[in-house]
C-alpha positions as a printed Julia matrix, in Angstrom:
78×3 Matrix{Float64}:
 -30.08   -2.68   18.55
 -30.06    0.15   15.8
 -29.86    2.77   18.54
 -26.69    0.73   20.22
 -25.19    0.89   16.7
 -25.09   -2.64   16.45
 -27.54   -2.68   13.29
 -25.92   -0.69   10.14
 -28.18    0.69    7.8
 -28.21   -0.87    4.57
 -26.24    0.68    1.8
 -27.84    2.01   -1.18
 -28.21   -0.42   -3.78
 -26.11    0.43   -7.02
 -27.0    -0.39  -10.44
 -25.18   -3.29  -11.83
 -23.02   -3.1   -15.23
 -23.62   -4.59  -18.36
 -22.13   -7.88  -18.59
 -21.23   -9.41  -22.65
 -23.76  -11.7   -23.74
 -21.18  -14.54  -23.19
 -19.37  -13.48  -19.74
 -21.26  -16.42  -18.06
 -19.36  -19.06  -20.71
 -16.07  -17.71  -19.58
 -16.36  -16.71  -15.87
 -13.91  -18.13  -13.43
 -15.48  -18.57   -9.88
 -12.6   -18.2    -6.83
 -13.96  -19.52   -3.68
 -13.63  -17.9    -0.91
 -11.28  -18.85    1.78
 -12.91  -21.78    4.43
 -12.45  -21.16    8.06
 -12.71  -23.38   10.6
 -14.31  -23.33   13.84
 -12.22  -23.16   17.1
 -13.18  -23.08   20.44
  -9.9   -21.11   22.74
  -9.77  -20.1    26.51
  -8.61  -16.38   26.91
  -8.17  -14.47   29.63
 -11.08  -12.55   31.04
  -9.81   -9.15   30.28
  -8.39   -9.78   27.03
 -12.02  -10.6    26.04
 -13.74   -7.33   27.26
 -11.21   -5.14   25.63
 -12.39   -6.77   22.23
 -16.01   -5.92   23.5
 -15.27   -2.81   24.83
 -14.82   -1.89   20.92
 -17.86   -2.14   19.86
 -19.62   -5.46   17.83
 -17.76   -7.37   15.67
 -15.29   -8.35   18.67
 -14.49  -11.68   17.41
 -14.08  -10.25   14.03
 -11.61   -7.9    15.74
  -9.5   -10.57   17.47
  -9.21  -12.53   14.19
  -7.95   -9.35   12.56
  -5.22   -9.44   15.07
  -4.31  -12.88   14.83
  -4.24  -12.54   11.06
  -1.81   -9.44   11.48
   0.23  -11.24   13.74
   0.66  -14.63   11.26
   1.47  -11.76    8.43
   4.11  -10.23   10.16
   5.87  -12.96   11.26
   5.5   -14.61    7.71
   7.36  -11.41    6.23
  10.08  -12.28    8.8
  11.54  -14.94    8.01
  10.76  -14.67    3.89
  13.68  -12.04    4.66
């Protein structure tokens, strides 16, 4: 899987910064957005293009149903 380039290498592991004795006591946590699980129909070649990219092709078509929602939210705000 490496050699298909669907296995990244792992990046090098920074050191972490000093955090204040009391950062802990006033941290704010922000969860992170929940998605939910869909199952959709789409048409044959609509899927292989997304797999003709490369990995991640779901990943990809989210990206571009996330762009789309964007840009039509922008529209009518105007």
């Amino acid at each position: 899987m490496k050699e298909r380039g669907e296995i990244a290498s792992p990046a090098k592991a920074t050191e972490a910064p000093e955090l204040p004795d009391d950062f802990w006591e006033t941290a704010q946590v922000e969860l992170p957005k929940t998605k939910k699980a869909v199952s959709m129909r789409v048409d044959p070649d609509i899927l292989e293009f997304f797999k003709s990219q490369g990995g991640g092709h779901l990943t990809k078509m989210h990206s571009v149903l996330r762009a789309y929602v964007d840009a039509h939210k922008k529209l009518s705000a105007e």
